[in-house]
N, C-alpha and C positions, 0 to 999 in steps of 0.2 A: 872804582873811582878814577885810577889814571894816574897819570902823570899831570902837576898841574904845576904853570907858570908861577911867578912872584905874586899876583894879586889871586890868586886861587882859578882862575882860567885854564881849562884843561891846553895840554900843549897841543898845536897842530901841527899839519905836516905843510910848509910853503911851497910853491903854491897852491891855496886853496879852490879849488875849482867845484862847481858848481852849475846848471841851467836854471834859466830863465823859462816865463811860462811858455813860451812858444819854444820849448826843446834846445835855446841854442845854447853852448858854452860859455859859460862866464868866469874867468879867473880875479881871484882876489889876491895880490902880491902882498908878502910879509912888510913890506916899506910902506905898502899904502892903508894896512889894516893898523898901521902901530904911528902913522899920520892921524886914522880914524878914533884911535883909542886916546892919543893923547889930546885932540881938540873937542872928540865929542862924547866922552867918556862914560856917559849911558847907554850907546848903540853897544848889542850883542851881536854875535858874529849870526847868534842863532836869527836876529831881526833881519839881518841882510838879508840871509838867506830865504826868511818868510818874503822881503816885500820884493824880491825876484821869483819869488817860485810864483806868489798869489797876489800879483797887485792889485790895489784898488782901482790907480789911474798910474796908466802909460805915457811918455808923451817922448816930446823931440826939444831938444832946446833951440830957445828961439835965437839963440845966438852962435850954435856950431852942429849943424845938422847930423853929426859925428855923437854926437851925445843922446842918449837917449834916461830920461830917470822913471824910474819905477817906484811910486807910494802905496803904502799900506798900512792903513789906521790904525792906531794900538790905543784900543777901546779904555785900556788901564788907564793910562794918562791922558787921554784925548788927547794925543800928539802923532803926527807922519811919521812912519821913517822912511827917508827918502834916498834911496839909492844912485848913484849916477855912474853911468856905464860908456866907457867907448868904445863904438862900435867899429873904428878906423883899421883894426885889425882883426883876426879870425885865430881865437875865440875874443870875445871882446873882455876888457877891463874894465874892473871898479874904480874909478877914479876917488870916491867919497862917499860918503853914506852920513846922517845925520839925523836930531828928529825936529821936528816944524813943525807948528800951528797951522800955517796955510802952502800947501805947494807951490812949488816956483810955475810960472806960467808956461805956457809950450804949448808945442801943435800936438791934440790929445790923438794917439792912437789908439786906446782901449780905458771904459772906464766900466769902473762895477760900481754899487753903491754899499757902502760898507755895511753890514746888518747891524752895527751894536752904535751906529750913530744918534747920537736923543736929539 
């Protein structure tokens, strides 16, 4: 079982790192995971890392070409989770992760269509 945090979360090691589907580095900092837990306190660490490894849709923000979010449908709830990454540096950062109804808009780089959408 582990060693597990106050709410029953196993503990992790900071920073948590990770790639994205195209092979590159993605770190998740302990400040910005415990940002993501306190505002969006459904996201698991384990969702991040699904809607980085196997997104549904890719894209670029339309507002800071530095950003890139990666969605991935969780057929459970029929909600996103949407990750957001900068890629300003090497390897890039998780700025936020969340789950949404509709994806935020962007220039789509890659999209799959989810199999478990009714």
């Amino acid at each position: 079982m582990g060693i597990r945090d106050k709410v029953g979360r196993p503990k992790r090691r900071w920073p948590c790192r990770t790639k994205d589907d195209d092979g590159r580095e993605v770190v998740l900092s302990k400040k910005v995971w415990e940002h993501i837990v306190a505002h969006h306190c459904n996201v698991t660490l384990e969702m991040v890392e699904l809607a980085l490894a196997d997104p549904h849709l890719k894209q670029i923000s339309e507002t800071n070409r530095m950003r890139v979010s990666y969605c991935h449908f969780l057929p459970g709830c029929k909600l996103y989770i949407m990750v957001v990454t900068d890629r300003s540096s090497d390897p890039a950062s998780v700025c936020t992760a969340f789950l949404t109804k509709k994806p935020k808009k962007g220039e789509i780089l890659r999209v799959r269509k989810p199999d478990s959408i009714v």
